[in-house]
Backbone as CSV, one residue per row, in Angstrom:
resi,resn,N_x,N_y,N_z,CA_x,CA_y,CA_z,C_x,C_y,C_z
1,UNK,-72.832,-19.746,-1.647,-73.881,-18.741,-1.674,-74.508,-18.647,-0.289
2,UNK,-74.800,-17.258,0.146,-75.585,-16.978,1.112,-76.558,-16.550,1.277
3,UNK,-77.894,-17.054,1.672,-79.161,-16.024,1.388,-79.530,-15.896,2.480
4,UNK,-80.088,-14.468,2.887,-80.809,-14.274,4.016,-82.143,-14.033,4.238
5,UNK,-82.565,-14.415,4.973,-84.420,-14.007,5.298,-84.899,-12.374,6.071
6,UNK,-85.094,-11.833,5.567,-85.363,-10.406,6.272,-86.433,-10.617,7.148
7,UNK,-86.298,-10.091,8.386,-87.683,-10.187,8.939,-89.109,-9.265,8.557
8,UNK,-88.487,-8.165,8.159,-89.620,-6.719,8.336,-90.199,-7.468,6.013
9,UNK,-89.787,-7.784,5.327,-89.858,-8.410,4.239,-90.569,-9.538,4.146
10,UNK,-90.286,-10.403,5.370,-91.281,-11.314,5.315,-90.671,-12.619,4.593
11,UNK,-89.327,-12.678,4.153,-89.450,-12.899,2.859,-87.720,-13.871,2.175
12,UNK,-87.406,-14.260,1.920,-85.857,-14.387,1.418,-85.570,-13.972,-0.039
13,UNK,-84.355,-12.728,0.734,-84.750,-11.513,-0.690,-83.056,-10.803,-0.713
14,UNK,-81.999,-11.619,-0.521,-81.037,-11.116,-0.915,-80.009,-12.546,-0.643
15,UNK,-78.966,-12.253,-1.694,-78.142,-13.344,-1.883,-76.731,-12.800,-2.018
16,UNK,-75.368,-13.231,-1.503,-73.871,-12.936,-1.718,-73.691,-14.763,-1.766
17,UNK,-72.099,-13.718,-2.340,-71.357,-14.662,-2.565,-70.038,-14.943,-1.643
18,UNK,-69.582,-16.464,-1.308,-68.673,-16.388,-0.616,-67.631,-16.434,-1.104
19,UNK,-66.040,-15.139,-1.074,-65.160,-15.030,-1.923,-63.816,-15.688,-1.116
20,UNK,-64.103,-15.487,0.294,-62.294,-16.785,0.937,-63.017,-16.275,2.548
21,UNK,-61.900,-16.524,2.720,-62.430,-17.153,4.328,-61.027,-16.978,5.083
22,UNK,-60.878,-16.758,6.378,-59.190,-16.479,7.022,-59.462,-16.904,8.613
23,UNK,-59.543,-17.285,9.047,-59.354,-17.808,10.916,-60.701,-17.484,11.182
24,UNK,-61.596,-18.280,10.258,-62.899,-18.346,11.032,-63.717,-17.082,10.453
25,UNK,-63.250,-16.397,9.923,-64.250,-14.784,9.007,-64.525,-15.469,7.636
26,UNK,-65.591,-15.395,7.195,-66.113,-15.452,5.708,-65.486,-13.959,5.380
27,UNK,-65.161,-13.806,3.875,-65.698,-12.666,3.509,-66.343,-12.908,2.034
28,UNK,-67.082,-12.261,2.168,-68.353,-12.137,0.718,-68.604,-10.841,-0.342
29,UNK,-68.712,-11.500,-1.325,-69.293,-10.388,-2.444,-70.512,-10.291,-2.639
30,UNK,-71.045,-8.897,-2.614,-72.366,-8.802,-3.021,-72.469,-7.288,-4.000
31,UNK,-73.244,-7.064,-4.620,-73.849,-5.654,-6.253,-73.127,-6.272,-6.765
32,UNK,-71.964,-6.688,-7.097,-70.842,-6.486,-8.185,-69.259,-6.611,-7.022
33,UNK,-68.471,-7.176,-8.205,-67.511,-7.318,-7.842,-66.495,-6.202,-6.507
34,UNK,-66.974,-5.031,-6.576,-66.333,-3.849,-5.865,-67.243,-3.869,-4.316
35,UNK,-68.229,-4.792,-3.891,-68.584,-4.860,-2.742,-67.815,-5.937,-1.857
36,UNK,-67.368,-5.514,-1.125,-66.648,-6.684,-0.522,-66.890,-6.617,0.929
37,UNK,-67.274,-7.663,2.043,-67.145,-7.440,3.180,-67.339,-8.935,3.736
38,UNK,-66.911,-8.492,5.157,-67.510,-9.732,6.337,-68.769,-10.194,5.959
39,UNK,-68.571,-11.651,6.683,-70.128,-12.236,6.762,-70.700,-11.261,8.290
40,UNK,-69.845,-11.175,9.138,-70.376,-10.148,10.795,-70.599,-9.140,10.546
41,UNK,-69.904,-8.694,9.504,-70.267,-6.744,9.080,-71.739,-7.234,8.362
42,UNK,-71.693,-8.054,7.460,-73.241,-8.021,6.485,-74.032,-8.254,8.041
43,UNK,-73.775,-9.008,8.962,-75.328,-9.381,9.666,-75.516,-8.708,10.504
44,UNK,-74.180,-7.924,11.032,-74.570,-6.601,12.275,-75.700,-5.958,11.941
45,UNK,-76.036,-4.653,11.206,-77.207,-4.411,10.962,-78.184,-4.583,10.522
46,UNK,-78.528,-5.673,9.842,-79.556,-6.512,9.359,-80.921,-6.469,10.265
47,UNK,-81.512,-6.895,10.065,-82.479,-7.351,10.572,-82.994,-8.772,9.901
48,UNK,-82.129,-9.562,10.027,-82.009,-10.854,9.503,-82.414,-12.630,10.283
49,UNK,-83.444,-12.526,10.410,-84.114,-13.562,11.127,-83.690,-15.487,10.874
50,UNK,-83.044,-15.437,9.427,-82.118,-16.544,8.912,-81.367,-16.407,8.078
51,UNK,-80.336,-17.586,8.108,-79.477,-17.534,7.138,-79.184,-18.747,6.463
52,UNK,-79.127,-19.118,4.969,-78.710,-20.467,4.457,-77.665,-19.903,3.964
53,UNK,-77.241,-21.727,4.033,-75.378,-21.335,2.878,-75.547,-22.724,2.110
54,UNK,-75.465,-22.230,0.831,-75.415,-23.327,-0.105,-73.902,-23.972,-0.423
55,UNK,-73.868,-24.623,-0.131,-71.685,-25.113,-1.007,-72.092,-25.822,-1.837
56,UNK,-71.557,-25.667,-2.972,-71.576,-26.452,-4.227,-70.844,-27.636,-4.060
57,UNK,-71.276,-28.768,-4.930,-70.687,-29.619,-4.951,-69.903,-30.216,-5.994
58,UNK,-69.316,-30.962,-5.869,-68.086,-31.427,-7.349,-68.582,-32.751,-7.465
59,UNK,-68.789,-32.332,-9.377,-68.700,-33.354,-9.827,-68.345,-34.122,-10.293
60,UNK,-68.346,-35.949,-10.045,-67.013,-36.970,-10.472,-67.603,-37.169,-11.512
């Protein structure tokens, strides 16, 4: 999971998902299954002041 902090929001107010990954590109889902893109395409226009990434962990 990825959440970002908007700056002009104030706020951490949107979340994707990470769907695979290829030579260093995330790519992520976000609305629903039919959104698909880069993690660089999501943050180019942003106005995105942070970013967390959660990885789940496995349990023994």
């Amino acid at each position: 999971m990825i959440f970002a902090f908007y700056r002009q929001d104030r706020q951490w107010n949107h979340a994707d998902v990470v769907t695979g990954g290829k030579r260093g590109n995330l790519s992520i889902t976000q609305h629903g299954s039919k959104n698909h893109t880069t993690l660089n395409q999501w943050l180019k226009p942003k106005k995105i002041t942070a970013v967390s990434i959660i990885r789940p962990g496995r349990r023994t």
